[in-house]
C-alpha positions in Angstrom: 15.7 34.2 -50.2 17.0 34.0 -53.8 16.3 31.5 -56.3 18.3 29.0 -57.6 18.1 29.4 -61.1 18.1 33.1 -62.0 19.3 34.7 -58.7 16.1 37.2 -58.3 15.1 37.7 -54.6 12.4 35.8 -53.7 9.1 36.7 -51.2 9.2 34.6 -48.4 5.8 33.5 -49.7 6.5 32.4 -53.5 6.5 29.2 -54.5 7.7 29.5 -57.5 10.1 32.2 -59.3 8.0 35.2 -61.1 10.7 35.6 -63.5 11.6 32.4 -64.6 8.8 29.9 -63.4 11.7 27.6 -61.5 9.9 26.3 -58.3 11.2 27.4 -54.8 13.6 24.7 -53.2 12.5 25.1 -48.9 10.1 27.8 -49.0 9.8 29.7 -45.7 6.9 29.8 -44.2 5.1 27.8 -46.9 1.9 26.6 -45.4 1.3 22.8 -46.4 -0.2 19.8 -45.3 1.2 17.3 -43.6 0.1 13.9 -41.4 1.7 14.7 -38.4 2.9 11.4 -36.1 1.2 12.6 -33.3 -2.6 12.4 -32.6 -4.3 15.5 -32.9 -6.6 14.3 -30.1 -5.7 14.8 -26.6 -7.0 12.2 -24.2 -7.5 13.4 -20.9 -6.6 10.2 -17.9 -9.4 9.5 -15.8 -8.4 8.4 -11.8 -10.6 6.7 -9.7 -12.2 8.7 -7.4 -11.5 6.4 -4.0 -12.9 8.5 -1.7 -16.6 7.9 -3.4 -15.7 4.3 -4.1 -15.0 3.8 -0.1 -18.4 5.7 0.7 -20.2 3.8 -1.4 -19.4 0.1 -0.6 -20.0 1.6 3.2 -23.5 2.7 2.2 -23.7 -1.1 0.9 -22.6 -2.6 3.7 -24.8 -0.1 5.9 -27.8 -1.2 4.0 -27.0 -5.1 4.1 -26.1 -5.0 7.7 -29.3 -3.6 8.3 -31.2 -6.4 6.1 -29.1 -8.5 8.3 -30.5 -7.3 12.2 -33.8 -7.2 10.5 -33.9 -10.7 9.6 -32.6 -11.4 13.1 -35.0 -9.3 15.0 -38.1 -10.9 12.7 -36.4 -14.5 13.5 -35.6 -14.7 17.3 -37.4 -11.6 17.8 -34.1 -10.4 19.4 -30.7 -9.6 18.3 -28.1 -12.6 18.5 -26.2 -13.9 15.8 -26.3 -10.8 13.7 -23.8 -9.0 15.7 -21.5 -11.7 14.6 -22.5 -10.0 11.1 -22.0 -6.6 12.2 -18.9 -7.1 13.7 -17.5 -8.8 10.6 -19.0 -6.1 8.4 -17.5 -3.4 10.3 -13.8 -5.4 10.2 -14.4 -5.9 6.5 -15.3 -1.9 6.2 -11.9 -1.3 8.0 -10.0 -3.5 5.4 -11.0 -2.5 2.5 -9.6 1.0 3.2 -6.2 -0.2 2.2 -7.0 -0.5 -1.1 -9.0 3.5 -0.5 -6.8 5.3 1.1 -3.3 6.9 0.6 -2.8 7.3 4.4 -1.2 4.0 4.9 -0.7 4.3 8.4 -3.9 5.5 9.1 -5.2 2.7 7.6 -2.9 0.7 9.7 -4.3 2.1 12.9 -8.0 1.7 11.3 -7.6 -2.1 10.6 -6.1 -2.4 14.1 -9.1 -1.3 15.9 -11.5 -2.9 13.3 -9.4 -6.2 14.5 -9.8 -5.0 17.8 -13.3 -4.5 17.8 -14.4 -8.1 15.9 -12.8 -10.3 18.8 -14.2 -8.1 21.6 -17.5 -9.3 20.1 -16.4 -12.3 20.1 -14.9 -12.5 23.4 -17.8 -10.6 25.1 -20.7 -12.2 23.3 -19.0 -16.1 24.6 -17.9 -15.0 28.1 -14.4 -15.0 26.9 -13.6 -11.1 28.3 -10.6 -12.9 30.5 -8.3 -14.3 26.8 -9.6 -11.5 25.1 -8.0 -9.1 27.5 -4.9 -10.9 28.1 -3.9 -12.6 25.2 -5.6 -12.0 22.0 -5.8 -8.0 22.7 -2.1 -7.6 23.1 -1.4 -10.2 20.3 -3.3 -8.4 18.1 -1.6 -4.8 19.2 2.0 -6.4 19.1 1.0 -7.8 15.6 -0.1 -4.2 14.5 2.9 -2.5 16.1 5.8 -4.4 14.2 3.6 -3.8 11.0 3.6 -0.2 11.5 7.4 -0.2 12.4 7.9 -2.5 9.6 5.8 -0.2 7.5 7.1 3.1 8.7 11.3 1.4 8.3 10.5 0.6 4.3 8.5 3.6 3.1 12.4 5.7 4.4 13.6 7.2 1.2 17.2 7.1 3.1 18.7 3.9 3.8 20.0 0.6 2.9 17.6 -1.9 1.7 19.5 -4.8 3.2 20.3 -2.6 6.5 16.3 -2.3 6.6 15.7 -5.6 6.5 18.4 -6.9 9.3 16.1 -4.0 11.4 12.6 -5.8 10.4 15.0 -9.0 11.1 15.3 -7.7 14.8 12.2 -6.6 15.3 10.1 -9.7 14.8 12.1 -11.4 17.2 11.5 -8.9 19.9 7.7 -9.6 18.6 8.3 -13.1 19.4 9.3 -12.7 22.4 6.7 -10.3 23.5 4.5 -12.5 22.3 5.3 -15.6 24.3 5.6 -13.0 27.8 1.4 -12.1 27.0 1.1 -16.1 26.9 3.0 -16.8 29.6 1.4 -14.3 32.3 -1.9 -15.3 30.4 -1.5 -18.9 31.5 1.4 -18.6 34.5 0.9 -15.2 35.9 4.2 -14.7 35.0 7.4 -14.5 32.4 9.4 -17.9 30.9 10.8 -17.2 27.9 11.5 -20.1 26.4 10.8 -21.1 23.0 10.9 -17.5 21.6 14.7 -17.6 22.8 15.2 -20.2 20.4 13.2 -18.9 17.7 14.9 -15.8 18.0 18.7 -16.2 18.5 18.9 -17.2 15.0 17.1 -14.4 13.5 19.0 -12.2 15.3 21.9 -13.9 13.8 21.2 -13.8 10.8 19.6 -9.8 11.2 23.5 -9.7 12.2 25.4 -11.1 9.3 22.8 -9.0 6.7 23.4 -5.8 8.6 27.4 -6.4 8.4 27.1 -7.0 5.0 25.3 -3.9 3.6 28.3 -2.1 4.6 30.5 -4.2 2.1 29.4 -2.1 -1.1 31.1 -4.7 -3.7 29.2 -7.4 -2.4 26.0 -5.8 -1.8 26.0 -4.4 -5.4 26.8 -8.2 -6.8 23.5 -9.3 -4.6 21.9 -6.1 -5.8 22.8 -6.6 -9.3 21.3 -10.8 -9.0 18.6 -9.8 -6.9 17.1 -6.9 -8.7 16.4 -5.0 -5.5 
């Protein structure tokens, strides 16, 4: 480094010229001070630790479900309507774990048997074993089963978004029609499919016409460029 004025080499250090005083234009390595646009402070991000927040609303729920056969025990001096409580508390333990868990299809499975679990009491506590077996059971179990297919067709990295949907399309009408065979061998003892027929040739239609169009890329990128997806 050489100064500007004189043209004696310069420390790397100097600020100014020892010969003729003439300040140092760009020093190197010149230590100043300067407010830097950044914060000096580094904040460090907090998550939520959902494994202790799904422990401890169980604990609550523990402890108020006990409060709860208590009070029923010191009441009737039996247990009755607080297993309408329990049950409930346990289906509302199972729900709350899709907000808790990552696992989504574990969670799926754990609502379906908390589901399960709350009509059984239902059923068994009001002599109703016979709908609960036959009808609301496999509802339920049907309902759970196109959720998790549903579930397990969207979360696909690969794939169409508009081929996806024709599939959920197809699906619920096969749910429909599953549904209507439990209520017909619940009520007939045997299979008429009737008004899921109806209910379903048009979705399937339609599942149809969106399936044939996600193969048209100019059209699906003009409803992919209006519909944001």
């Amino acid at each position: 480094m050489y100064c500007v004025k004189c043209g004696v080499k310069l420390k790397k250090s100097l600020k100014r010229c020892p010969l003729c005083n003439t300040p140092v234009i760009m020093p190197i390595n010149r230590e100043e001070e300067f407010d830097t646009v950044y914060s000096k402070v580094v904040e460090e991000l907090k998550h939520i630790n959902y494994n202790y927040v799904g422990n401890l609303i169980n604990l609550v729920l523990i402890v108020l479900a006990l409060i709860v056969l208590i009070c029923d025990i010191i009441i009737t001096r039996k247990i009755t309507w607080s297993i309408y409580v329990l049950a409930s508390l346990y289906y509302f333990s199972c729900f709350i774990q899709y907000f808790l868990r990552r696992n989504i299809y574990l969670t799926h499975f754990v609502n379906l048997l908390g589901m399960e679990v709350l009509f059984f009491v239902i059923a068994y506590l009001n002599n109703g074993m016979s709908w609960y077996l036959f009808l609301v059971s496999p509802f339920i179990l049907i309902l759970w089963l196109y959720i998790f297919l549903f579930t397990l067709l969207i979360k696909r990295k690969k794939g169409n978004i508009l081929r996806k949907f024709s599939v959920s399309l197809l699906f619920s009408s096969y749910a429909l029609m599953a549904i209507e065979s439990c209520i017909d061998l619940y009520k007939y003892n045997k299979v008429e499919l009737g008004w899921s027929i109806y209910a379903s040739l048009p979705i399937t239609i339609i599942s149809a016409i969106i399936f044939i169009i996600s193969y048209n890329k100019k059209l699906f990128d003009e409803i992919k460029q209006r519909l944001f997806i």
